[in-house]
C-alpha positions as CSV (number, residue, x, y, z in Angstrom):
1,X,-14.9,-2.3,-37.9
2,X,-13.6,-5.8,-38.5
3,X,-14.8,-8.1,-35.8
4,X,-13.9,-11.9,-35.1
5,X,-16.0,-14.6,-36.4
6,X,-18.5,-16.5,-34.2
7,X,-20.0,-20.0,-35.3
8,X,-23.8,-20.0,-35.4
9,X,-25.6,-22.9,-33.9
10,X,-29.1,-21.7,-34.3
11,X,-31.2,-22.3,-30.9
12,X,-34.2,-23.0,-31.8
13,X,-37.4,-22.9,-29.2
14,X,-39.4,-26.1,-28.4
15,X,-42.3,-26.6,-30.0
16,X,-44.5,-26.9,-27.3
17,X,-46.6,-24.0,-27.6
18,X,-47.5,-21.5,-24.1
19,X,-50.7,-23.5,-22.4
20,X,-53.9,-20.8,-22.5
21,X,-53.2,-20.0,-18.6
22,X,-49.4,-18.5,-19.8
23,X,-50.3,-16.1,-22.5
24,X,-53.1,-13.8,-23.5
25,X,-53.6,-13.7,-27.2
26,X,-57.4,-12.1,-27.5
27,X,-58.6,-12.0,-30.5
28,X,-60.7,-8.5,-30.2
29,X,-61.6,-5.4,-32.2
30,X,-59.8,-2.3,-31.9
31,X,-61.0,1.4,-31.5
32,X,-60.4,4.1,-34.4
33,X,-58.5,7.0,-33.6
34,X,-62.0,8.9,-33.8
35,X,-63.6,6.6,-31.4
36,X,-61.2,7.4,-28.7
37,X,-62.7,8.8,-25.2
38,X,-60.6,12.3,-24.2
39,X,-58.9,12.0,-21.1
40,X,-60.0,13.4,-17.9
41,X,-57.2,16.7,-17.1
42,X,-57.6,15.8,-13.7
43,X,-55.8,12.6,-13.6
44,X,-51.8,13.0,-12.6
45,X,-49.4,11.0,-15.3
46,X,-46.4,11.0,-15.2
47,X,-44.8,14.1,-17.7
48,X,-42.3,13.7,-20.5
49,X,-39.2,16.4,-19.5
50,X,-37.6,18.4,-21.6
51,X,-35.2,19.8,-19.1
52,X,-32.5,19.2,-21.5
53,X,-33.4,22.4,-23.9
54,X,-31.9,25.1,-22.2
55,X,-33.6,28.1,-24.4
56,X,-36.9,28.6,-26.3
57,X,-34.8,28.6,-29.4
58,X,-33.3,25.3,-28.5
59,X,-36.5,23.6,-27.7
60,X,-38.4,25.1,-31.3
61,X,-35.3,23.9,-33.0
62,X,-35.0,20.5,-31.0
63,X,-39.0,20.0,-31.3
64,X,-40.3,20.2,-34.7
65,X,-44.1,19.8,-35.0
66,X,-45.6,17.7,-37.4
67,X,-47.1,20.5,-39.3
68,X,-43.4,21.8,-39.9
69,X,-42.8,17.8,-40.8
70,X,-45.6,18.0,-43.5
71,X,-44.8,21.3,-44.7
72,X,-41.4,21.6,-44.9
73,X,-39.7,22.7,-48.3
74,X,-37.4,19.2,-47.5
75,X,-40.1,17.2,-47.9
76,X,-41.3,18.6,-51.0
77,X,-38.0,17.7,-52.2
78,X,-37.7,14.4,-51.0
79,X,-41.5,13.1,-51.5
80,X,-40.7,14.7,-55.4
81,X,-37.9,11.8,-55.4
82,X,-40.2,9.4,-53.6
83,X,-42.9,9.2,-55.3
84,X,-40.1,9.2,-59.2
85,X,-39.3,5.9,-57.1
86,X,-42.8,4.2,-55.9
87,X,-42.4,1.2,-58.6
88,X,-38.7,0.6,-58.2
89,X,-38.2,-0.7,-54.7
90,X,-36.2,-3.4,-53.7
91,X,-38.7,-6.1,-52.6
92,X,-36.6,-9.3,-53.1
93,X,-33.5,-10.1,-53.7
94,X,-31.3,-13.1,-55.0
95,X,-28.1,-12.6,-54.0
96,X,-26.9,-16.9,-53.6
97,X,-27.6,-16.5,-57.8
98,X,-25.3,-13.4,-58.2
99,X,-22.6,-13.1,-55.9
100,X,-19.6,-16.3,-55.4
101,X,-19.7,-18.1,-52.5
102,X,-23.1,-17.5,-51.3
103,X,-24.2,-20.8,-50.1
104,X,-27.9,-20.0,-49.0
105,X,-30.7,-17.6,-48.0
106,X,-33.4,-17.2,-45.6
107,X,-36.1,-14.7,-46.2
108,X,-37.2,-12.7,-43.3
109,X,-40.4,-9.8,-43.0
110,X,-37.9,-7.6,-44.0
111,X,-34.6,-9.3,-44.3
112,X,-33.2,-11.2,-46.5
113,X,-30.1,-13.3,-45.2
114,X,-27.4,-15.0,-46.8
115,X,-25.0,-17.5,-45.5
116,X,-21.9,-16.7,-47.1
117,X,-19.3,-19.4,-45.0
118,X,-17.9,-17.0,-42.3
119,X,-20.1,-14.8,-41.9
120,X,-23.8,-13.4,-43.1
121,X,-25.0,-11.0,-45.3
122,X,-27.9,-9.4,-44.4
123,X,-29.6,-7.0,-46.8
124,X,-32.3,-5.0,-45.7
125,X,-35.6,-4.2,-48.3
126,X,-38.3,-2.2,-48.6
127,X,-40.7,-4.6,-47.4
128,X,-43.1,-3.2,-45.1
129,X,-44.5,-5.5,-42.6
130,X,-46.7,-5.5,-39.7
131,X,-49.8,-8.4,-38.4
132,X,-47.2,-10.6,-39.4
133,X,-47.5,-9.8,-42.9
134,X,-45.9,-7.9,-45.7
135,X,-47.8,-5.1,-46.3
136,X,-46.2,-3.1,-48.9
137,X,-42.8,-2.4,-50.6
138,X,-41.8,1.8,-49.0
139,X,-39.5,3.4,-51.4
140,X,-35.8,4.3,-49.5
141,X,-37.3,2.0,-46.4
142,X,-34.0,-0.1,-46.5
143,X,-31.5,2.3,-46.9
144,X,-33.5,4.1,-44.0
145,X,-33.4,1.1,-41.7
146,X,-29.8,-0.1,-42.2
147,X,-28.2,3.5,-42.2
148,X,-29.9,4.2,-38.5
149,X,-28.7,0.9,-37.2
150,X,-25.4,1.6,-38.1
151,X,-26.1,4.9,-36.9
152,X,-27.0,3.5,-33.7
153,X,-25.0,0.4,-33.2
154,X,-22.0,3.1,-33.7
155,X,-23.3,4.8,-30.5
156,X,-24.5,1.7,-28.2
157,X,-20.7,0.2,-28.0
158,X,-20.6,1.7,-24.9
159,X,-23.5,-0.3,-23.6
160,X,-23.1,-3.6,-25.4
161,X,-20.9,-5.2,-28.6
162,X,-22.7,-5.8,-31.9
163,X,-22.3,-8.6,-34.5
164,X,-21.7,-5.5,-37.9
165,X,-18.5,-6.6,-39.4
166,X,-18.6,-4.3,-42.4
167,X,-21.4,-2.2,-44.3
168,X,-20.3,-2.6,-47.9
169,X,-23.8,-0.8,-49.1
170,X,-26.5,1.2,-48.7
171,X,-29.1,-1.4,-47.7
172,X,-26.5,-4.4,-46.6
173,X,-24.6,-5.2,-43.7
174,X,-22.4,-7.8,-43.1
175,X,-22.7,-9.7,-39.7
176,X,-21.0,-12.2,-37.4
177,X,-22.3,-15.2,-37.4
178,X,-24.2,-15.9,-33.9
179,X,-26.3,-18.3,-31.9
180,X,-29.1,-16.4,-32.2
181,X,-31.8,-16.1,-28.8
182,X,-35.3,-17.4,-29.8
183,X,-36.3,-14.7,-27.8
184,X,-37.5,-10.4,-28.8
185,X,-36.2,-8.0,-26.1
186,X,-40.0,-5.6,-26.3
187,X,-39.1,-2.6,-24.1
188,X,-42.0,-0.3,-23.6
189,X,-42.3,3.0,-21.9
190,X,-46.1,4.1,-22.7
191,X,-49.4,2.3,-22.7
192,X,-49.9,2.3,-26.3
193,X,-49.8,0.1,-30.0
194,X,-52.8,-2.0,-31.8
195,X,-51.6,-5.6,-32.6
196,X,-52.4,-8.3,-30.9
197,X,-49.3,-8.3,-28.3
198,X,-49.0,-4.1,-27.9
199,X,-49.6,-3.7,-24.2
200,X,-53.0,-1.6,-24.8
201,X,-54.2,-4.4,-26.7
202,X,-53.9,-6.7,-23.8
203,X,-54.6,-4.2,-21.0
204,X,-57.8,-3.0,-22.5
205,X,-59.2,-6.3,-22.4
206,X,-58.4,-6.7,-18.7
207,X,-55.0,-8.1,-18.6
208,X,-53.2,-6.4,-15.2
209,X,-50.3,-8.5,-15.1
210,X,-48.5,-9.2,-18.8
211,X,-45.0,-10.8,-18.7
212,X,-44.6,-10.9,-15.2
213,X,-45.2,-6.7,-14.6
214,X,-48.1,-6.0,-12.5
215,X,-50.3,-3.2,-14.0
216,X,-52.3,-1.0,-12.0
217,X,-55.9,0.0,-12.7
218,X,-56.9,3.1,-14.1
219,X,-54.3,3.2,-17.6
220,X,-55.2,5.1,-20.4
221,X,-54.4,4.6,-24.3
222,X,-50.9,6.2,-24.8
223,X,-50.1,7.0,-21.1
224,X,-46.3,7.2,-20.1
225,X,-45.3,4.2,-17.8
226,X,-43.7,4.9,-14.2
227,X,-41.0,3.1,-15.5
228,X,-39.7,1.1,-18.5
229,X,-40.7,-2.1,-18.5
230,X,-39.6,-5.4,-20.6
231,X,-42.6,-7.7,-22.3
232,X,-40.4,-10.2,-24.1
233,X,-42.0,-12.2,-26.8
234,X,-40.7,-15.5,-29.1
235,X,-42.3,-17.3,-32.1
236,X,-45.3,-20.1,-31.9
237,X,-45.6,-20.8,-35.7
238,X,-45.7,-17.6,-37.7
239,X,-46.1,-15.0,-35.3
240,X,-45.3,-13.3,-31.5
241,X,-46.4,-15.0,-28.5
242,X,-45.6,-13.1,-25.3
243,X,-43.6,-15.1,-22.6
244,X,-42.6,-14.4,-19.1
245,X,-39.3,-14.8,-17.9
246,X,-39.4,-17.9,-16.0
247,X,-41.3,-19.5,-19.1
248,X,-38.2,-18.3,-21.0
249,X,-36.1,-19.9,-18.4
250,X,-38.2,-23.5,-17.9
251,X,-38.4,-23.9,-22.0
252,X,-34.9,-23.6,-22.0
253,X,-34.9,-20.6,-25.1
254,X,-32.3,-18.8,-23.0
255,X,-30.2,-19.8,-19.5
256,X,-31.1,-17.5,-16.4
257,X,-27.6,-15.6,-16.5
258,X,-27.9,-15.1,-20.1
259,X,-31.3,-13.9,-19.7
260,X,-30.5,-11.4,-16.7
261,X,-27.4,-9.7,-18.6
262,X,-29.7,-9.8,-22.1
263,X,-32.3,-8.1,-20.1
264,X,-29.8,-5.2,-18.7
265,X,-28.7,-4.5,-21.9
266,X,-32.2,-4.1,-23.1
267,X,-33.2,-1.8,-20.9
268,X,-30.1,0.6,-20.9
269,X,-30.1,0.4,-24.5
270,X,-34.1,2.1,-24.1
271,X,-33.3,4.2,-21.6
272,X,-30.3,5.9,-23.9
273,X,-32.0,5.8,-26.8
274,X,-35.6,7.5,-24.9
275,X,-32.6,10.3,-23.8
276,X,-31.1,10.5,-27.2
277,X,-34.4,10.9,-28.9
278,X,-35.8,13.3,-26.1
279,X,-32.6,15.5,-27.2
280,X,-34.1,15.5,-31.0
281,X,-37.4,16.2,-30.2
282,X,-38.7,13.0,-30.5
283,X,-39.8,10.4,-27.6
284,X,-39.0,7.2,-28.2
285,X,-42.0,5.2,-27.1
286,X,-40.9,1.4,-28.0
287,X,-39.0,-1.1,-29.4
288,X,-37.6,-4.3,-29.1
289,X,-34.0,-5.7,-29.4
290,X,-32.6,-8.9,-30.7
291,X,-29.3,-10.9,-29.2
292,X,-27.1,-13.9,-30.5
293,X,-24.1,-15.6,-28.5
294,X,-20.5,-15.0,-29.6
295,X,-18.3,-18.0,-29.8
296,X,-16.4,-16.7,-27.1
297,X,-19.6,-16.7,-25.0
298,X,-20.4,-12.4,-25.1
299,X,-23.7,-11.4,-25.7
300,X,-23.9,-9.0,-28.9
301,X,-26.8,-7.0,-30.3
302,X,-27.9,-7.8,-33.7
303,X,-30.5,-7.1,-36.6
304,X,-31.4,-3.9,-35.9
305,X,-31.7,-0.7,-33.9
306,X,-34.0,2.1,-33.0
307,X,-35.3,2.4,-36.8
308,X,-38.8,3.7,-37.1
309,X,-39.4,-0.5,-37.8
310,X,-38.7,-1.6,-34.9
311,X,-39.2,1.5,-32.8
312,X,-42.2,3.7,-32.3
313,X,-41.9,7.4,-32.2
314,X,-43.8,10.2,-31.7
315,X,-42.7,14.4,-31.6
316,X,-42.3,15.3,-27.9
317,X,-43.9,19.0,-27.7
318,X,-47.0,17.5,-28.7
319,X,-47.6,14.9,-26.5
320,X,-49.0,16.1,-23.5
321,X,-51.2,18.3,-24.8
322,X,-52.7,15.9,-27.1
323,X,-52.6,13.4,-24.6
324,X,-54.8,15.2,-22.5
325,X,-57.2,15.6,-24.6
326,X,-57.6,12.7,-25.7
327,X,-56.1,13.0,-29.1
328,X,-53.9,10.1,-31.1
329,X,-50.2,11.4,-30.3
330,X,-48.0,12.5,-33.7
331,X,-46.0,9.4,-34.9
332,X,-43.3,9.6,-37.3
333,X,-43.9,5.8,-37.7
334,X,-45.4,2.9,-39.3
335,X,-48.9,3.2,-36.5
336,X,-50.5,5.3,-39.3
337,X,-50.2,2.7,-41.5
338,X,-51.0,-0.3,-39.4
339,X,-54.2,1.7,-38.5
340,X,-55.7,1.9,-41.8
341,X,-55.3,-1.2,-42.6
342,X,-57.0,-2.3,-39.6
343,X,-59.7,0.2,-40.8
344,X,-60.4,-1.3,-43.9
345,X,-59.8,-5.2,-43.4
346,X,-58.8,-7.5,-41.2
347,X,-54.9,-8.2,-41.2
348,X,-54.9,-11.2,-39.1
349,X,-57.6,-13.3,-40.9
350,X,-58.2,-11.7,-44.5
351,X,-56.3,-14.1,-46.9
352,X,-56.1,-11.5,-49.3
353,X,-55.3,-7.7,-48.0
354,X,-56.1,-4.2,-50.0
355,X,-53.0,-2.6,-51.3
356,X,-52.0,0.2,-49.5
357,X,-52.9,4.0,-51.0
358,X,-49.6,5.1,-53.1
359,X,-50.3,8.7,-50.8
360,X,-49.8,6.4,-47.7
361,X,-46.9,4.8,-49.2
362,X,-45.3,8.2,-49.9
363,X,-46.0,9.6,-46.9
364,X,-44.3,6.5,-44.9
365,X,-41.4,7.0,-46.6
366,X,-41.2,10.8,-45.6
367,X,-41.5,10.0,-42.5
368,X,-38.7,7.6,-42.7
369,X,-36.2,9.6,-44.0
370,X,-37.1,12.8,-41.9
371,X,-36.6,10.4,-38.5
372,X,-33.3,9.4,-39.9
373,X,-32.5,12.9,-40.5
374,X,-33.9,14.3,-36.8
375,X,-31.7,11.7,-35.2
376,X,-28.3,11.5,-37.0
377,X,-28.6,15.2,-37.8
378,X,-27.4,14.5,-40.9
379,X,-29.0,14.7,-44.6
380,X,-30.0,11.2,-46.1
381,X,-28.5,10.6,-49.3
382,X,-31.1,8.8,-52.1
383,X,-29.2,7.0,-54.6
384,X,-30.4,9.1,-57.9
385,X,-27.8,6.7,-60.2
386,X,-30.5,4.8,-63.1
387,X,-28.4,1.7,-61.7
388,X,-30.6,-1.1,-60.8
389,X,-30.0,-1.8,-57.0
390,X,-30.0,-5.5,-57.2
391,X,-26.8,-5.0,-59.3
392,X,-25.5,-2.3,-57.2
393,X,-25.8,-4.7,-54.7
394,X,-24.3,-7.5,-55.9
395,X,-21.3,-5.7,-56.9
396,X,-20.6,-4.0,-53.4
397,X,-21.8,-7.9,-51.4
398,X,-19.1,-9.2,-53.9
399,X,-16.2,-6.9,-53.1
400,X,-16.6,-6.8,-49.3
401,X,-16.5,-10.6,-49.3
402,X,-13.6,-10.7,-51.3
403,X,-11.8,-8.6,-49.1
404,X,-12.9,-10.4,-45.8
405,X,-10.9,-13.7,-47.2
């Protein structure tokens, strides 16, 4: 899908930081999994419904377990291929020294983006990031992330344009260029997550009204909201500050009717994509959504969607049960990860973090490729060609550019 090119004229937030009295940033310790309380079965939360399985068959086949997940003769196949692929992940590239008329690049957590004149190239790597840092390179983790966005963004036109132009490879997509929103969409549906901004984080610490939504007393760790709610965040110096609305109004990051239509969009885009998961088994739990300003003034959806970066997951036939008793739910995303390395050091202050276990690694990447695979329905395809991917790259970057002139 070939789309008209925007001009991008960066918007780029003041940099007067939030005053103490706008945000909550605690700095504070967080439990272990084994250290959590079990939840009284008296209590009435709200239930996760699976009304859309209209068998027993349907609902084993629509609700895998992770025990299936671990055990399954796929993933002995793909973790085989995984772990063949451990030192050969694509952690940096230089595309502005290999590909004509690349005039620059910007390196992101996870994303490295070119300027290429007309439009950018944005090639996702394995880079693994979380606590604002860059935790790891996860074999496949590109391929993985850019393939479900596609996926996604493919679905979502319905609800809202997006900048993809073209997807000329495996781990690249080629965007319109946008004024980008200083501004993350966060859309939560569950009291849950462990960095500094996740809304237990703040809520356990006494926080009852965070980004403008009142809380009630009484939540507990991973218990489903009444209703979705938005917790937008934007960037004070290298990492997430939550804002309110009317801060992100009075800073002038985004105009009120740009902010109200970016908002809808947010939320319908989470509500579709909570049914859409629901309908694979899986509950989507949270996200966050990026927007940029066409030239002709249309808001369109960019970066990324719904991939197990930017999203947390967890399988849907398990929740309740383990929810009630107090148990972690089963993700079949990057918490697992996060978790031990707040375990073992301190990812916010420690200048220098432990490398991640190469089982952990492996495992990630399972996990990965099986969400891809439980939401598209389709098999994920690992490139097995001895190519190296920076040239594979190149090669594909230099054709689609060529053939956008």
């Amino acid at each position: 899908m070939k789309m008209a090119q925007c001009i991008r004229t960066t918007v780029n937030p003041p940099k007067t930081p939030l005053s103490s009295s706008q945000t909550h940033n605690p700095n504070c310790l967080f439990p272990s999994i084994s250290s959590l309380e079990a939840k009284p079965k008296s209590r009435k939360y709200p239930k996760i419904s699976l009304s859309v399985m209209s068998s027993q068959n349907q609902s084993q086949q629509l609700n895998p377990s992770l025990d299936a997940l671990l055990n399954s003769g796929r993933k002995e196949e793909v973790f085989a291929i995984i772990k063949g692929s451990v030192h050969n992940c694509l952690s940096e590239t230089n595309l502005h020294l290999t590909v004509p008329g690349i005039k620059s690049k910007t390196r992101g957590k996870v994303r490295d983006i070119y300027d290429s004149g007309d439009y950018l190239v944005l090639v996702t790597t394995d880079r693994q990031s979380a606590f604002d840092r860059i935790l790891a390179s996860i074999p496949f983790k590109g391929q993985v992330l850019n393939e479900t966005s596609l996926w996604w963004f493919n679905r979502t036109q319905h609800i809202t344009p997006n900048a993809v132009v073209s997807v000329p490879d495996k781990n690249v997509t080629i965007a319109k260029k946008c004024s980008v929103f200083p501004v993350e969409f966060v859309v939560r549906g569950f009291v849950t997550g462990s960095t500094d901004t996740s809304l237990w984080t703040v809520y356990k610490n006494g926080v009852r009204n965070y980004c403008s939504n009142a809380l009630p007393n009484g939540l507990v760790k991973n218990q489903k909201l009444t209703a979705n709610i938005l917790t937008p965040t934007t960037k004070a110096e290298d990492h997430d500050v939550p804002v309110t609305p009317d801060e992100i109004i009075g800073r002038g990051l985004m105009t009120q009717a740009d902010f109200d239509e970016a908002k809808e969009k947010a939320l319908s885009l989470f509500e579709y994509g909570q049914r859409v998961a629901l309908e694979h088994g899986l509950i989507l739990v949270d996200t966050k959504y990026e927007f940029g300003k066409d030239s002709d003034g249309s808001i369109l959806l960019i970066d990324e969607v719904h991939t197990p970066d930017s999203s947390r997951y967890w399988i849907a036939n398990s929740y309740e049960e383990r929810f009630q008793n107090g148990l972690e739910p089963e993700n079949v995303d990057k918490e697992f990860l996060r978790l031990w390395f707040k375990d073992n050091c301190n990812p916010y202050k420690d200048e220098v973090l432990p490398d991640a276990p190469e089982e952990l690694v492996c495992e990630l990447a399972w996990r990965y490729i099986f969400l891809y695979e439980t939401i598209t329905k389709s098999r994920f395809e690992m490139p097995l060609t001895e190519e190296p991917i920076h040239d594979r790259i190149s090669q594909n970057v230099s054709s689609a550019l060529l053939s956008l002139q």
